[in-house]
C-alpha positions as CSV (number, residue, x, y, z in Angstrom):
1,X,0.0,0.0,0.0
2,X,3.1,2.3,0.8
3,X,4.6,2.1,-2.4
4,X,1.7,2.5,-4.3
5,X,0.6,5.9,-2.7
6,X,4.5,6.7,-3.4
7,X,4.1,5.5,-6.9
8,X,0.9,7.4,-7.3
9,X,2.5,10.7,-6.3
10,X,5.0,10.3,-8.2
11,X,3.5,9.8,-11.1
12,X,1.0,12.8,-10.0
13,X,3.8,15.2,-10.1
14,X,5.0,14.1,-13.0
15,X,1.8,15.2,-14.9
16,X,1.1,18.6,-17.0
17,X,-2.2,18.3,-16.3
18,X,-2.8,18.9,-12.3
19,X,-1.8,21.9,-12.0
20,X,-4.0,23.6,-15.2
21,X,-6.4,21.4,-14.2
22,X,-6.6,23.1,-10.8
23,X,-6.7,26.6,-12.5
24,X,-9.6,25.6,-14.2
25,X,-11.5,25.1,-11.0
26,X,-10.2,27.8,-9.2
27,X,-11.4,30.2,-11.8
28,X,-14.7,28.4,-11.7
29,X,-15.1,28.9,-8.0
30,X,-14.0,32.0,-7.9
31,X,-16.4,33.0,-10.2
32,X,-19.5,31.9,-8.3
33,X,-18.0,33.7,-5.4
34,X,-17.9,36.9,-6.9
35,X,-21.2,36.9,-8.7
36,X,-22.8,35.6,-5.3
37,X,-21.1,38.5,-3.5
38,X,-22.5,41.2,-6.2
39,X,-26.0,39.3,-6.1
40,X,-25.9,39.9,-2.5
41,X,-25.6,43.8,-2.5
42,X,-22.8,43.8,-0.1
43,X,-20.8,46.2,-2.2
44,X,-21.0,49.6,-0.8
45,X,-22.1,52.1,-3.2
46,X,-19.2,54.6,-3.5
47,X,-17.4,51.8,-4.7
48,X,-20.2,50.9,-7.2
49,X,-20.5,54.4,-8.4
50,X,-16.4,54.6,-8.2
51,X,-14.0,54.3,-11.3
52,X,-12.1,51.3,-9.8
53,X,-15.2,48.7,-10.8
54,X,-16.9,48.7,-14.0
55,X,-20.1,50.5,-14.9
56,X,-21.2,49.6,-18.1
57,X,-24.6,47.9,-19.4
58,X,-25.6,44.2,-19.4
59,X,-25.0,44.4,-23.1
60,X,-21.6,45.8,-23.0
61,X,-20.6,43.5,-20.0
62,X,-21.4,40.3,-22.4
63,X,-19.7,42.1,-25.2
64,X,-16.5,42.3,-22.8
65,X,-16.5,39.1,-21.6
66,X,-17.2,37.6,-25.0
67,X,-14.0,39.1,-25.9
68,X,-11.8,37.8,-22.8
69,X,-13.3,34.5,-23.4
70,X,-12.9,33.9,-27.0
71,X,-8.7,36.1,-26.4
72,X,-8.4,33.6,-24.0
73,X,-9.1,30.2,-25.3
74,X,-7.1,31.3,-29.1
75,X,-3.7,32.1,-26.8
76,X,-4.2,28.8,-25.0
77,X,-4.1,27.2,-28.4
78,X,-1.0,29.0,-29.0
79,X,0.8,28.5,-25.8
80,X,0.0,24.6,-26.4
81,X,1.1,24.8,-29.9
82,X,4.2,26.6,-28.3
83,X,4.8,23.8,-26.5
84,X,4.3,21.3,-28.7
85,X,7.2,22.4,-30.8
86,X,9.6,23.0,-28.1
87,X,8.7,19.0,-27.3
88,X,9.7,17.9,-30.5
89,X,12.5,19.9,-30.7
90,X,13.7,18.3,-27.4
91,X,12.9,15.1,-28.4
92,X,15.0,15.6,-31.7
93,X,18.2,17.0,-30.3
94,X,18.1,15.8,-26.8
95,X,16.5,12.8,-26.3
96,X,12.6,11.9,-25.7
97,X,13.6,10.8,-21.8
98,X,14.3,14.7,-21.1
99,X,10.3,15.6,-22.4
100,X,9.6,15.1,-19.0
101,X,11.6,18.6,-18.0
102,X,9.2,20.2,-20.1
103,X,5.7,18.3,-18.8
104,X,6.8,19.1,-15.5
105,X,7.9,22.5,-15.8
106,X,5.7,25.0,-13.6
107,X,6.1,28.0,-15.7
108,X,4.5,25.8,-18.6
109,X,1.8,25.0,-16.6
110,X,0.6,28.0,-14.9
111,X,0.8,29.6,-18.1
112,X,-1.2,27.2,-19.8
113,X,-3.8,27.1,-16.5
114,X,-3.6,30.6,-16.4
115,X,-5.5,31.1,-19.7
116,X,-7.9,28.5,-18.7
117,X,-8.5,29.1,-16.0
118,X,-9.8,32.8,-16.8
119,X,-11.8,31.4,-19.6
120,X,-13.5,28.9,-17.5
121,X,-13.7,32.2,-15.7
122,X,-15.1,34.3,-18.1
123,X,-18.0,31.8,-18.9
124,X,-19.2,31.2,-15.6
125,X,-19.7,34.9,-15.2
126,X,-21.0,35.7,-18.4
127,X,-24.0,32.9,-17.9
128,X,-25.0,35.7,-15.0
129,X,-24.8,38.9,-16.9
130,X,-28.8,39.8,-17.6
131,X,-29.7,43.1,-19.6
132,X,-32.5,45.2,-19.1
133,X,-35.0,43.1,-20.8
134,X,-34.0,40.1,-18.6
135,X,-34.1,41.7,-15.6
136,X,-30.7,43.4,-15.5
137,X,-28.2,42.3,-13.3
138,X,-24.4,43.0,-14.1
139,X,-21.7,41.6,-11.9
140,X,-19.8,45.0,-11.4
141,X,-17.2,43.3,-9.1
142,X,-16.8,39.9,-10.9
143,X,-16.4,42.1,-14.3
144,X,-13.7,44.1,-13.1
145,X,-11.8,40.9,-12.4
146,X,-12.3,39.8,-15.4
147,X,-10.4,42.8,-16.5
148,X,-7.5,42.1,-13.8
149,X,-7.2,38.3,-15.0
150,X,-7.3,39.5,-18.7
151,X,-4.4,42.1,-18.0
152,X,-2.5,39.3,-16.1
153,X,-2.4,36.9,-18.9
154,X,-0.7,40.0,-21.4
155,X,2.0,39.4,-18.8
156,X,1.9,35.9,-18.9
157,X,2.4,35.3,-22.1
158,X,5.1,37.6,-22.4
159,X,6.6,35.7,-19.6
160,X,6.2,32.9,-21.4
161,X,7.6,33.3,-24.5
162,X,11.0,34.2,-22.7
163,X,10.7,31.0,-20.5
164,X,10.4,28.8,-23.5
165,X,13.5,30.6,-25.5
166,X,15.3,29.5,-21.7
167,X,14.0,26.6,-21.9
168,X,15.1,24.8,-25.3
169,X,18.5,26.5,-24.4
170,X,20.8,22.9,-24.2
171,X,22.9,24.6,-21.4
172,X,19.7,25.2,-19.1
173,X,18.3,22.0,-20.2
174,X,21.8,20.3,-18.9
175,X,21.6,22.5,-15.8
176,X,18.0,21.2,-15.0
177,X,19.1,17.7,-15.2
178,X,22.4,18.6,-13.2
179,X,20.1,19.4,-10.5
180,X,18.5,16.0,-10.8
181,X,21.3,14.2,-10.4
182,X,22.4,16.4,-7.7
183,X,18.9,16.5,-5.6
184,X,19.1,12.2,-6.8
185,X,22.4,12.0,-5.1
186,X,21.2,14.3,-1.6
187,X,18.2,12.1,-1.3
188,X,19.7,8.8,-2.0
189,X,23.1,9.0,0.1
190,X,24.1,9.4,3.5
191,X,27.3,10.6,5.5
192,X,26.7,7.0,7.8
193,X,28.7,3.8,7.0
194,X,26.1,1.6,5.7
195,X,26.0,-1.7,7.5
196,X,28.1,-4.5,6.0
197,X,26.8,-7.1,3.5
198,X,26.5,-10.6,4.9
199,X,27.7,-13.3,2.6
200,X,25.1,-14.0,-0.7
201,X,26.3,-17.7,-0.1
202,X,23.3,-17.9,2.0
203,X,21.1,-17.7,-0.1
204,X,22.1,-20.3,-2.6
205,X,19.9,-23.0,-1.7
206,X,17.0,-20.6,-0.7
207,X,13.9,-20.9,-2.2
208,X,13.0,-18.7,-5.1
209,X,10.0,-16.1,-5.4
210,X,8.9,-15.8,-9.0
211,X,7.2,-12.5,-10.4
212,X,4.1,-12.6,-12.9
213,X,4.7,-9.0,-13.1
214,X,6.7,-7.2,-15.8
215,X,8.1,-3.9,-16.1
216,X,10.8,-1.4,-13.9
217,X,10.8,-0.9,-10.3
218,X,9.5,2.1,-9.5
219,X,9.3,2.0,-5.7
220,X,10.6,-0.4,-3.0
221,X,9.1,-1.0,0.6
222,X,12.3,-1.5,2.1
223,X,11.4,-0.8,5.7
224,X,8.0,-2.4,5.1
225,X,9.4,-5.6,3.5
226,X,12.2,-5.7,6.4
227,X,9.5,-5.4,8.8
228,X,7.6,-8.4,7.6
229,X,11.2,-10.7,7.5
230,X,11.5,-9.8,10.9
231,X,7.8,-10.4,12.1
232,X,8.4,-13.8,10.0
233,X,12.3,-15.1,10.9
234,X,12.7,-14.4,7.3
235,X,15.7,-13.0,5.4
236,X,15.0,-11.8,2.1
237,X,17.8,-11.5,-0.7
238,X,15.8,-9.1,-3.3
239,X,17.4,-10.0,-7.0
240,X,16.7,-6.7,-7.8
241,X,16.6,-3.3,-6.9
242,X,14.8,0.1,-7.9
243,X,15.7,0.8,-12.2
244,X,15.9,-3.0,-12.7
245,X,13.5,-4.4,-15.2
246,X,11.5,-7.4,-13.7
247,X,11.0,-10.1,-16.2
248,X,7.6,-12.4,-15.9
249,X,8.1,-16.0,-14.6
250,X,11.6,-15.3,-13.5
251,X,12.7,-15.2,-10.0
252,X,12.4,-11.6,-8.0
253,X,14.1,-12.4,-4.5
254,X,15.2,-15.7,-2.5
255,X,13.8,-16.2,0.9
256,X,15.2,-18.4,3.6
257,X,13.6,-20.4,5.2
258,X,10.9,-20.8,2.6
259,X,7.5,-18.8,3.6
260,X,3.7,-18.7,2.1
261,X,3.2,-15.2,2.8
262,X,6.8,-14.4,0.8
263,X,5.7,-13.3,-2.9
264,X,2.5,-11.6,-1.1
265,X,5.1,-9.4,0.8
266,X,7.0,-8.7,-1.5
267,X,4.7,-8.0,-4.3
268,X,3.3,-5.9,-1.4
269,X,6.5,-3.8,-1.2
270,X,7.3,-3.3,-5.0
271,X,5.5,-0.7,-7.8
272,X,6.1,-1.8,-11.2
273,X,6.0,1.1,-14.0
274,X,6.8,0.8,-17.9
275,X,9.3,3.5,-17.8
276,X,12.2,4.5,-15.6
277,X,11.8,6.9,-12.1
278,X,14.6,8.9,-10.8
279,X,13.0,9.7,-7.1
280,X,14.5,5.9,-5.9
281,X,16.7,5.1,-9.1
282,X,20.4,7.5,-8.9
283,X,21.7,5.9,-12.4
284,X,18.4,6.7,-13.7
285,X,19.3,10.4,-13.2
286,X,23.0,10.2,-14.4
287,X,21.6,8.6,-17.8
288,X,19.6,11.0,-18.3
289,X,22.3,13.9,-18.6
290,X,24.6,11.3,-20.3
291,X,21.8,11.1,-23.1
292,X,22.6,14.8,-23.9
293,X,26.3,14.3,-24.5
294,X,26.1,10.9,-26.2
295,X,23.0,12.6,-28.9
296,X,25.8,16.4,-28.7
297,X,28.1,13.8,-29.8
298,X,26.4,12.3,-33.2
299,X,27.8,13.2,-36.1
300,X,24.6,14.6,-37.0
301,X,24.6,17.7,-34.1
302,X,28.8,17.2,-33.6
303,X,28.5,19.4,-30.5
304,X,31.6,18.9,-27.9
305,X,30.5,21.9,-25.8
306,X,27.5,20.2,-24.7
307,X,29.2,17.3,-24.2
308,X,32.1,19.0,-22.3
309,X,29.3,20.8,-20.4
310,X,28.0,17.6,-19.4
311,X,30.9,16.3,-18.3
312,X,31.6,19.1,-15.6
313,X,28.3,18.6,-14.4
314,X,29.4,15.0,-13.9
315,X,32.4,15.9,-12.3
316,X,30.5,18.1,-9.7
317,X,28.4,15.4,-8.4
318,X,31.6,12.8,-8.1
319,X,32.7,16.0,-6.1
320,X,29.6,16.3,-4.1
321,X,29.7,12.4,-3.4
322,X,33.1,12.4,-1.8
323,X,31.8,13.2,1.3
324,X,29.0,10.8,1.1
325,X,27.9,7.0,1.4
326,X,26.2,5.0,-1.3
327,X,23.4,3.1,0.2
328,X,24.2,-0.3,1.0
329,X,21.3,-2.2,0.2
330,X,20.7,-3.9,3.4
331,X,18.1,-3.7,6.5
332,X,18.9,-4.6,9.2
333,X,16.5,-6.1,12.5
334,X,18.1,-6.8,15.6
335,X,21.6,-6.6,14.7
336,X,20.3,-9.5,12.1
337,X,20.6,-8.4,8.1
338,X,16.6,-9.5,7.0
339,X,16.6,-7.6,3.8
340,X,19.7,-7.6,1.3
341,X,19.2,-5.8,-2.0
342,X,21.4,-5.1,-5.1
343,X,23.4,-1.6,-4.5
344,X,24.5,1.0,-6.4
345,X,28.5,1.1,-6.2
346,X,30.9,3.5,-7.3
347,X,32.1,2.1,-10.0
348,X,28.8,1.3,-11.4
349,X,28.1,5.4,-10.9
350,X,31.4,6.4,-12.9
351,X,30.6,3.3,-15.6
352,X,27.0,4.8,-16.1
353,X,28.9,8.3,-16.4
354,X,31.8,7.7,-18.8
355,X,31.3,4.6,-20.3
356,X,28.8,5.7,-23.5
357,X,30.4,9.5,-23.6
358,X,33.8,7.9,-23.9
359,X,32.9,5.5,-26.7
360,X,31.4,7.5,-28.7
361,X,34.0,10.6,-28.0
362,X,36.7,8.6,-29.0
363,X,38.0,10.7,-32.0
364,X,37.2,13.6,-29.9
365,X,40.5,15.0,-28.5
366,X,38.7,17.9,-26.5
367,X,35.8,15.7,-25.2
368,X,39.0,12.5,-24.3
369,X,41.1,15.7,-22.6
370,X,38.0,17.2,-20.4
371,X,37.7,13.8,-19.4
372,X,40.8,13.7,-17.8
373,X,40.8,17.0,-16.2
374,X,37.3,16.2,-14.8
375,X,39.0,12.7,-13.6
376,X,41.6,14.5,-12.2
377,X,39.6,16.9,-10.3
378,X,37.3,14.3,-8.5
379,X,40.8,12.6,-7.4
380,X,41.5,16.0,-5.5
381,X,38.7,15.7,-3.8
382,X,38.1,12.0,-3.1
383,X,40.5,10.4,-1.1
384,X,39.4,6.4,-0.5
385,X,41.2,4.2,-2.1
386,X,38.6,2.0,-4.2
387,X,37.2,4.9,-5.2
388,X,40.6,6.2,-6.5
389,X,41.5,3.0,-8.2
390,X,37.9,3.5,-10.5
391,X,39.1,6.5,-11.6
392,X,42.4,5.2,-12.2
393,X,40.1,2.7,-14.1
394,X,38.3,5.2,-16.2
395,X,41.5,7.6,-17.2
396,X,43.2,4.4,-18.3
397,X,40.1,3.6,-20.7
398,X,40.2,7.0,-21.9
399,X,44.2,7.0,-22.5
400,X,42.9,3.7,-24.5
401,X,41.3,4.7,-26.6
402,X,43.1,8.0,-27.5
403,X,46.2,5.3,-28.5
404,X,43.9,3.7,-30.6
405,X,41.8,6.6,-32.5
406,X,43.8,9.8,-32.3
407,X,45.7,9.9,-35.2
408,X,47.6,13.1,-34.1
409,X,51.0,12.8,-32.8
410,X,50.7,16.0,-30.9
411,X,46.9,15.5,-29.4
412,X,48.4,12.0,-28.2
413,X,51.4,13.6,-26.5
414,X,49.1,16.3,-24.8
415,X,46.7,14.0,-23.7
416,X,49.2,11.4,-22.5
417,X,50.9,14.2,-20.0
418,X,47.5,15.0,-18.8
419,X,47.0,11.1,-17.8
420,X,50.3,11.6,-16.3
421,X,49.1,14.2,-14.1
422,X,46.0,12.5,-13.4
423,X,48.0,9.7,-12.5
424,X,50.3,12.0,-10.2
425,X,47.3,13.1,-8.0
426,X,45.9,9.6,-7.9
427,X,49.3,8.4,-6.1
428,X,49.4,11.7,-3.7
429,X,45.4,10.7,-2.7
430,X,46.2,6.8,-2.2
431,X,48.9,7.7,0.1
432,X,46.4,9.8,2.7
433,X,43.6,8.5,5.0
434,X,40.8,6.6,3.7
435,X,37.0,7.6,4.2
């Protein structure tokens, strides 16, 4: 039940529609409110007979909110058509996983809900307006709104035409998804040890839990699902962990000693989804912004900058993790370990960052080069030895490939001294105290 209000949230606030949706309704209450409070006579009459409401006919009030109505509903077709074409021209240059930085963007949607929501406005008021042959009544207050809302959205939309050329900037789509990997990395770390793996051996002649279910693991129970292990003298070695796609008929976890109640649990404690989530998946937030250097580095859009670009965002976070703990993936009941998961290790994080930007940068001097500056600068900062030995790891493959595919004499020299350097700090960090 947990994960599944988690999993409904998420999605939720993944939507473009909530938040115009909400708009909508607002503007349709607010309507009925104002027309009930000028129905009501509670307006004083200096103000009625002031300059600050307005004080035309029933025929002219229709006639004006005619007009905001039908302004209103044409811009909204704009704005969406807007948006529609800085979607595809996302999709085209920087991948269809990023469309979700757009869906999700507020500014898109409170400009969008703004126009509808003043619309929906504008109707609901207008069904009120009666002229003298109907028995007159003109909403004095709820028209001069109307004119307040309608002013607004002129702002708006100027706002919104400068958000949008923002937002199909590469650079502030790179920083957006920076700052998912970077919120990712805050939510999904911790400055605590994590508790030490017990041996997998264990497991090996536990009984297996099989999975009708297909799709990727969205959200995981893990307190919830430890819980139940304890309650049952259970331990539970999950096969896979949040990002993992879960194949039907094939084993999900092992559980020792066999239980009934084991696949309800855990099926209990999981949330399938067809696509990919980054609130409880890290590597699912570093692909994202590798997408953008691996498409910058096609040779149809043969961009480096954005590549580079995304490669100092990368180094930022391996910065920002140096002071940090991965998770471990285990839970722990009474000093007992009742739930062991798949983790997310360090070299897993720097093989999901380099791996596809380096093969398909290889005849890329710059691209090879930032590499190893970026390498070089993590190694300043990170002092424990595995980690250090990755990134040896990683600035050898790059040095690699640059012997293989740089045809240049001089590129090869220049990037073989800055291995050497790399290689210079990597000793100097070895030698202090580990983490």
């Amino acid at each position: 039940m947990v994960v599944r209000l988690r999993q409904f949230l998420n999605n939720l606030s993944e939507t473009f529609w909530l938040l115009p949706a909400a708009m909508v309704v607002a503007g349709v209450l607010a309507a009925l409110a104002l027309v009930a409070v000028d129905r009501n006579g509670v307006l004083p009459p200096a103000l009625l007979d002031s300059h600050w409401l307005y004080d035309g006919g029933g025929t002219g009030a229709r006639t004006l909110l005619g007009a905001v109505a039908s302004s209103m509903i044409g811009v909204a077709g704009t704005v969406f058509s807007i948006t529609i074409a800085a979607l595809s021209l996302a999709a085209g240059q920087m991948g269809p996983r990023l469309l979700r930085n757009f869906t999700r963007d507020r500014g898109n949607q409170v400009t969008l809900g703004a126009y509808l929501g003043t619309f929906s406005y504008a109707l609901v008021v207008l069904r009120s307006v009666r002229t003298q042959d109907e028995g007159s009544f003109v909403p004095h207050l709820s028209l001069t709104v109307a004119i307040v809302l309608a002013l607004v959205c002129v702002g708006t939309l100027v706002y919104f035409v400068g958000h949008m050329a923002g937002r199909i900037n590469v650079d502030t789509v790179v920083e957006l998804v920076s700052d998912d990997v970077s919120d990712a990395m805050r939510r999904l770390t911790t400055s605590e040890p994590p508790p030490v793996r017990p041996d997998l051996g264990r497991w090996d002649e536990a009984e297996p839990v099989t999975d009708l279910r297909r799709g990727y693991l969205q959200q995981l129970d893990g307190d919830g699902l430890a819980d139940w292990a304890a309650r049952t003298g259970s331990s539970v070695h999950l096969l896979v962990r949040p990002g993992d796609y879960v194949f039907p008929g094939t084993p999900i976890a092992r559980v020792t000693p066999p239980h009934p109640e084991a696949g309800n649990a855990i099926r209990d404690a999981t949330a399938l989804g067809p696509a990919r989530v980054s609130s409880a998946d890290l590597e699912f937030a570093i692909r994202q912004l590798v997408e953008v250097a691996v498409r910058a580095l096609s040779p149809g859009i043969n961009d480096p900058h954005t590549a580079i670009s995304v490669i100092d965002r990368l180094g930022a976070a391996l910065c920002d993790l140096a002071e940090f703990h991965l998770p471990g993936g285990v839970w722990e009941r009474g000093g007992r370990a009742v739930l062991v998961t798949p983790r997310v290790d360090y070299d897993g994080l720097l093989d999901a960052m380099f791996h596809m930007i380096r093969q398909n940068a290889q005849a890329s001097v710059a691209v090879l080069d930032r590499m190893l500056e970026v390498l070089a600068a993590v190694a300043t900062a990170e002092r424990d030895p595995a980690r250090l030995a990755g990134l040896r790891r990683h600035a050898g493959l790059v040095l690699a490939d640059a012997e293989r595919a740089v045809p240049n004499g001089q590129d090869l020299a220049d990037l073989r001294r800055r291995h050497a350097a790399f290689t210079h700090i990597v000793d100097l960090g070895s030698s202090g105290p580990s983490k």
